[in-house]
N, C-alpha and C positions, 0 to 999 in steps of 0.2 A: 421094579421097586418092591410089588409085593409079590407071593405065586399066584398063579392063575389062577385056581381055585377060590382061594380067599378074596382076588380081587372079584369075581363074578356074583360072588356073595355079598360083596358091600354094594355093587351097583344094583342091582334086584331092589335095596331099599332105600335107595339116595333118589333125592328129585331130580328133575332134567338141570338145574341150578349147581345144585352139589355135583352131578357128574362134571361138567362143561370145567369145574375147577379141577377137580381131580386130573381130568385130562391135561389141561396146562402147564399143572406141577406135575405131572410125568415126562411132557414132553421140554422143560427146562433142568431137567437133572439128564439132559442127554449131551455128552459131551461134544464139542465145537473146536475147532481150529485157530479158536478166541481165546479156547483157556490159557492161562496164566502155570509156565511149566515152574514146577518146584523141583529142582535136584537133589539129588542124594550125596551128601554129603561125608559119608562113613569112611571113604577112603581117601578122603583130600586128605595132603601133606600141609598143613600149616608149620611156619616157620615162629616162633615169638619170639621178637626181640624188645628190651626195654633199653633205655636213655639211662641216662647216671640217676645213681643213686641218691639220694638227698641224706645228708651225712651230718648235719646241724647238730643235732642231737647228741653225738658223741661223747659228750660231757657229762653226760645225764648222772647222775646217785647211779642207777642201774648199771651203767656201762663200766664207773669206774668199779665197779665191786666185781663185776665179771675178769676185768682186767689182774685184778688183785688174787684171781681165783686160780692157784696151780696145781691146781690135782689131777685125777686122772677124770672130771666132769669135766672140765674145762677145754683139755685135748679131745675128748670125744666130740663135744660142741662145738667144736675147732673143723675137725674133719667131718661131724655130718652137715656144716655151713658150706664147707666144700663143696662135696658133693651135690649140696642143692644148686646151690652157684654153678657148676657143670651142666645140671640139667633143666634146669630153667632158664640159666641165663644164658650159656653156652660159654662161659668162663676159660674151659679150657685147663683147669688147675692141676696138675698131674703130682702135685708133692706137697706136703704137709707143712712142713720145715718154710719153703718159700711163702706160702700163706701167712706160716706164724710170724714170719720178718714183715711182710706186708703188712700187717692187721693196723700197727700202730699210724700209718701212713696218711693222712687227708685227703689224698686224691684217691678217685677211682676214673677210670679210662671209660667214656660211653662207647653206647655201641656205634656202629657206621651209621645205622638206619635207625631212625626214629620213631618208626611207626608199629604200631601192636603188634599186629597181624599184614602179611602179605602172601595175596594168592599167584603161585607159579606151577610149572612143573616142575616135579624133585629132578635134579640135578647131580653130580659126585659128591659137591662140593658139600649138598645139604648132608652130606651123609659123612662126613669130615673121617674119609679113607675107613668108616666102618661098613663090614660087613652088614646088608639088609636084614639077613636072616640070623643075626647072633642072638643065641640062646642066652643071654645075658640081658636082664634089666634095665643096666644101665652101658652107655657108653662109656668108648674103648682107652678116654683119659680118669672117665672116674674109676675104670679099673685097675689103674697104674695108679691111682691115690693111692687106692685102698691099698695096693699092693706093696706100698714106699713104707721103706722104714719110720718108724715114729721118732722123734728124737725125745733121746732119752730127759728125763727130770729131776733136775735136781734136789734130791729132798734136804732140805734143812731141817734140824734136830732141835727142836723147841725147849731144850733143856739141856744143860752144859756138860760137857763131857770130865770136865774136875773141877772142883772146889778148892781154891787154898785160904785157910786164913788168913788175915792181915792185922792186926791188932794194931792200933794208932796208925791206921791212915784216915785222914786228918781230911774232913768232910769241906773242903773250901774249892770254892768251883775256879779260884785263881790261879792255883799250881797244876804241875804237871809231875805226878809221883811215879810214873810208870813206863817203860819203855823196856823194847825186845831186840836184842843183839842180831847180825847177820851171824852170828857163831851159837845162837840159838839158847841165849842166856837172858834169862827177866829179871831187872833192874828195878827195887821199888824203895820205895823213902818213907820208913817210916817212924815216926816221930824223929827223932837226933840222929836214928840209924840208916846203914843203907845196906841194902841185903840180896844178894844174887842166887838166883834159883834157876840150878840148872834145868833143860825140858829133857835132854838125854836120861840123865840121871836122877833126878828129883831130888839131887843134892842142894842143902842152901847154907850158903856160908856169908858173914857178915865184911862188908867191907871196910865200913866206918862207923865210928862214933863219937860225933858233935859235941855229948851230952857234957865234957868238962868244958866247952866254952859255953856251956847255958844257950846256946843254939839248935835250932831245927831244919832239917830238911826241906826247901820249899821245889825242886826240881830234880830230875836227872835226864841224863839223856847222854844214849852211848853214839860213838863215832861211826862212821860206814863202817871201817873192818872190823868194828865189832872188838877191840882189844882194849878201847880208852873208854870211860864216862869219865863225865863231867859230872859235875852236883852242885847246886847253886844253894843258898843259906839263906835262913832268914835276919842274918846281922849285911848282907848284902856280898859277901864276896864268894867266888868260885872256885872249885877246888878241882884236880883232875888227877888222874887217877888209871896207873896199870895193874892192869885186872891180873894180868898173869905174873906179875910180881908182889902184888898187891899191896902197894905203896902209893903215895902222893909223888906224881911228878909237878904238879904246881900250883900255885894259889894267886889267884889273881883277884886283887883289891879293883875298885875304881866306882860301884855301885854304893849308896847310902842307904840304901832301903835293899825289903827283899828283892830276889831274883828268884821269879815264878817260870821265867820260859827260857829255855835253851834250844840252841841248832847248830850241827856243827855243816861246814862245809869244807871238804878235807881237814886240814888242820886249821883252818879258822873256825873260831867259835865265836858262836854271834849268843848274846845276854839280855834278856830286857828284863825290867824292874820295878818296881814300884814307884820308884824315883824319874820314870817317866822317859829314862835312856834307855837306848839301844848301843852295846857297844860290840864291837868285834876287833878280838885280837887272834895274834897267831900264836899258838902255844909253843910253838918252837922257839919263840925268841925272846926277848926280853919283852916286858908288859909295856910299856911307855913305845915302843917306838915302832910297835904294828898298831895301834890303838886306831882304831875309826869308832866316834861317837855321832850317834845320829838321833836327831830332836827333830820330831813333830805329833809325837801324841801327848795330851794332854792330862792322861791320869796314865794310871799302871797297863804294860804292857804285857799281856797274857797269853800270846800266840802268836809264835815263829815257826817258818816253815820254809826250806827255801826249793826255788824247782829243783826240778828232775838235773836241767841241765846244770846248774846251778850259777847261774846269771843272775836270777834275782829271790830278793826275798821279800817274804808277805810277812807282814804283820799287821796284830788285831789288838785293841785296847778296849779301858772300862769306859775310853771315851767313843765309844759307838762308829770307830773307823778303822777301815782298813785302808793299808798302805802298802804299796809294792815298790822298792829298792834297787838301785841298780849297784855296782859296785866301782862307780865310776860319778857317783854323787853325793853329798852328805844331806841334801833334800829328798824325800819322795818325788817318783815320776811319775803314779798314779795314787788317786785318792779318791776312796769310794765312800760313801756318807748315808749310803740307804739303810742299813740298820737301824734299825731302834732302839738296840741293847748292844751290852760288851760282845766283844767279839774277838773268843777263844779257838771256836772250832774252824779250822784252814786246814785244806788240801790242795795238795796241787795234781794235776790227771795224770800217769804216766802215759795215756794214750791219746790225747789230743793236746797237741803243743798251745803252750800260751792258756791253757782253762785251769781256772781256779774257783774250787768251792769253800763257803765260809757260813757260819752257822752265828745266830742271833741268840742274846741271852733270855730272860724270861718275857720279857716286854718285846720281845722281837720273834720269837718261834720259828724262825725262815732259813732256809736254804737259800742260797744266793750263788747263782753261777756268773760269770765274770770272763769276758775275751779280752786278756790281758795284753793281746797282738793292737787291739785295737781301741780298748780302753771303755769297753763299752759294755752292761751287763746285759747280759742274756735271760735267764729261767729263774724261776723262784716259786719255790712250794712253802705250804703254813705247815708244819708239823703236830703244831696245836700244844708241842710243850719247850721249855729251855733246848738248846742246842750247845751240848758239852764239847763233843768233838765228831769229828767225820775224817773216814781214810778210807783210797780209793782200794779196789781190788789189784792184784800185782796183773793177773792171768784175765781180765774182761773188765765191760764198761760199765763197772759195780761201785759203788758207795756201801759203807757204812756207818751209820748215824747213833751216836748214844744222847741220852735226853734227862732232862731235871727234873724241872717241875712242871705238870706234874701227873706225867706219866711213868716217867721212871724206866726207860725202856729201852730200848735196842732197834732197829729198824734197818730194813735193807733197801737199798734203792737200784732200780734198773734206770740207766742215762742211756742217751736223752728223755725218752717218756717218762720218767719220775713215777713208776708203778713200785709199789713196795709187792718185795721179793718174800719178805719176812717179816714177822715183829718176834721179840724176842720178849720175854719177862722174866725176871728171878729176883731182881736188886729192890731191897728195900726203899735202898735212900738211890739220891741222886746219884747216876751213873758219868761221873765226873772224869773219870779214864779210863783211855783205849790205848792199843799196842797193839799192831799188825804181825804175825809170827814169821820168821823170813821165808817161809815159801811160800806163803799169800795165802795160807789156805784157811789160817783159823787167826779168832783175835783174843784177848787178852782184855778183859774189863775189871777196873774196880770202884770202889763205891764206899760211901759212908757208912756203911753196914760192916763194914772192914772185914770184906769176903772180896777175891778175886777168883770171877768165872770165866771158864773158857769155853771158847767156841765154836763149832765148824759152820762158819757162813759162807765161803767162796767158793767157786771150783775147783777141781783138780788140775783140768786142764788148760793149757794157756792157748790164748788165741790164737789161731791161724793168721791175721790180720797184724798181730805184736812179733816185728822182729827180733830179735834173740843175739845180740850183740856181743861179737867173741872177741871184742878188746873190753869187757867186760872183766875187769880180772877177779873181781870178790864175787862173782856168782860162779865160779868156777870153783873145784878140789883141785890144790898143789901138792 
């Protein structure tokens, strides 16, 4: 314990008392076959594994703002979650892209084992086919992360890519003054007139004018191929119309009040009114003897829409209901009543059969999803202003939202998580209409500001997942 020297020196002045201890404590710091071994621990292999994740939280202010966040922080924080997930938890994540479809998910998968820590010897398996000796950091899936292509991002353009005047479009959130040809021609109603603006050309030429019967424009709305509109009036009757002869083929009376909403479904046109009817006739034939009138809403009817396939139609009134139609009834077969307010804005999905979305007026601010297979609603978000109208994306599982009061705004939606993709702002007043442009890629809004802006909100590309249907004949060049 101490050197010799030094010890020979303390005992020369220690009593016979003081030595007798000294010697004791020398002779119990003398190790024993009793002692307690400690091992070295520097090159164990510890494995760690953790149990699931507790996921509760997900809801948080925090989380939905991260969600909402698509820049290039958001990707990064994407994949360095991966990689930590890889190396702590043993994840296994080899792609980016498969992560980012996952993220939205509520399950996660625990591990086998339960427990922190477990002491074994290293094995292949602990070594999941990598090399011991790799010069590399990290293991050999977080290297095929890093390595995986990113998927690209969509940027959307916060500000519209043209401006057109509108001069008397006519600030009432009941009409429908705006629609976009499959022939790539915009349709818009303003005051008595109705006026076609080419997008080829930026030609705009007038179609009609009301203004000698002291009448106005309360609707338009062009046919699939894109060669007839219609145009509904504020004395209550419909008028229809070939664009490329540019004449009236007919006029059809039978409405008392205005007509705010039209839908064609081939050559039936279906009307609803103020007057609380829904009628649908064939333009082909005489007025009286295709006529189907259908009653059950209670004030003006302000949104028709019919499916994809076109079996049935939706409709939305000021009396806070919507209704879905078959064509083989003159009652509705479903009836939804959860709104709070009129209900204008209706879509139907072109990619999930039987879903329909509908938008609530000022007392109502709600998106409202709807499985029309089974009658039963599904999802609902607050928007937190008026919901004017919503139309899905052609090419992915997109929404877009324009709004009243009183944010005044534009909004993009990813389905089914209901993450906004976009907000949009420019319109002063209430953004009361939308038009999808026919290749899905950009839309068409206008506003009581009697400005119409355009916009690129969707993708380019169409899903891998949407079949592409070659008895299709109007998406085809002849």
């Amino acid at each position: 314990m101490f050197s010799p020297e030094y010890e020979k020196r303390i005992l020369k002045h220690c009593s016979p008392v003081a030595r007798n201890l000294f010697d004791n404590l020398e002779s119990s710091t003398t190790p024993t076959s009793l002692d307690r071994f400690i091992p070295c621990r520097a090159n164990n292999n510890w494995q760690t594994n953790f149990a699931s994740i507790n996921k509760s939280n997900d809801n948080s202010p925090q989380t939905s703002k991260k969600q909402r966040d698509c820049g290039e922080t958001a990707r990064d924080s994407l994949a360095y979650s991966c990689l930590l997930k890889n190396e702590l938890l043993g994840s296994a994540i080899d792609d980016v892209k498969t992560a980012g479809e996952e993220r939205n998910e509520n399950t996660y998968t625990p591990a086998a084992k339960r427990s922190l820590f477990k002491y074994q010897s290293p094995t292949k398996q602990d070594y999941n086919g990598e090399c011991p000796y790799s010069l590399s950091p990290v293991s050999a899936k977080s290297q095929k992360l890093l390595r995986s292509p990113r998927k690209a991002t969509r940027k959307i353009s916060r500000i519209p890519f043209k401006v057109l005047d509108a001069p008397e479009l006519q600030d009432d959130f009941y009409l429908n003054l705006v629609d976009w040809s499959s022939q790539n021609v915009l349709a818009v109603g303003l005051g008595s007139c109705v006026y076609l603006w080419s997008a080829c050309t930026s030609q705009v030429t007038r179609l009609c004018d009301l203004s000698p019967d002291a009448n106005t424009v309360t609707s338009v709305s062009w046919n699939e191929r894109g060669n007839t509109v219609a145009v509904g009036t504020h004395h209550g009757y419909v008028t229809v119309w070939d664009v490329a002869a540019n004449k009236q083929i007919n006029k059809l009376n039978g409405h008392s009040a205005r007509v705010g909403a039209l839908a064609w479904n081939s050559d039936i046109l279906s009307s609803g009114s103020r007057d609380r009817w829904i009628i649908q006739r064939d333009t082909r034939t005489p007025q009286l003897q295709s006529e189907r009138r259908l009653a059950g809403h209670r004030q003006e009817v302000c949104g028709l829409k019919w499916s994809p396939d076109n079996q049935y139609l939706a409709s939305g009134g000021n009396d806070n209901r919507l209704y879905v139609w078959n064509q083989h009834s003159l009652s509705p077969v479903q009836s939804y009543t959860e709104h709070m307010a009129a209900v204008k804005a209706i879509a139907w999905s072109p990619h999930h059969h039987g879903l329909l979305a509908s938008g609530g007026g000022t007392a109502d601010r709600c998106i409202r999803f709807w499985n029309t297979l089974t009658g039963q609603p599904m999802q609902c978000v607050d928007t937190g202003s008026q919901v004017c109208n919503l139309a899905w994306s052609k090419h992915s599982s997109e929404l877009v939202s324009t709004h009243g009061y009183s944010q005044n705004q534009i909004l993009v939606w990813k389905y089914p998580s209901l993450t906004q993709v976009a907000k949009l702002t420019g319109h002063s007043y209430r953004v009361l209409y939308l038009a999808l442009s026919p290749d899905g890629e950009a839309i068409v809004t206008g506003a009581g500001d009697e400005t119409l802006r355009f916009w690129n909100v969707f993708s380019k590309a169409r899903s891998q997942k949407e079949n592409k249907s070659v008895l299709n004949l109007f998406a085809n060049i002849r």
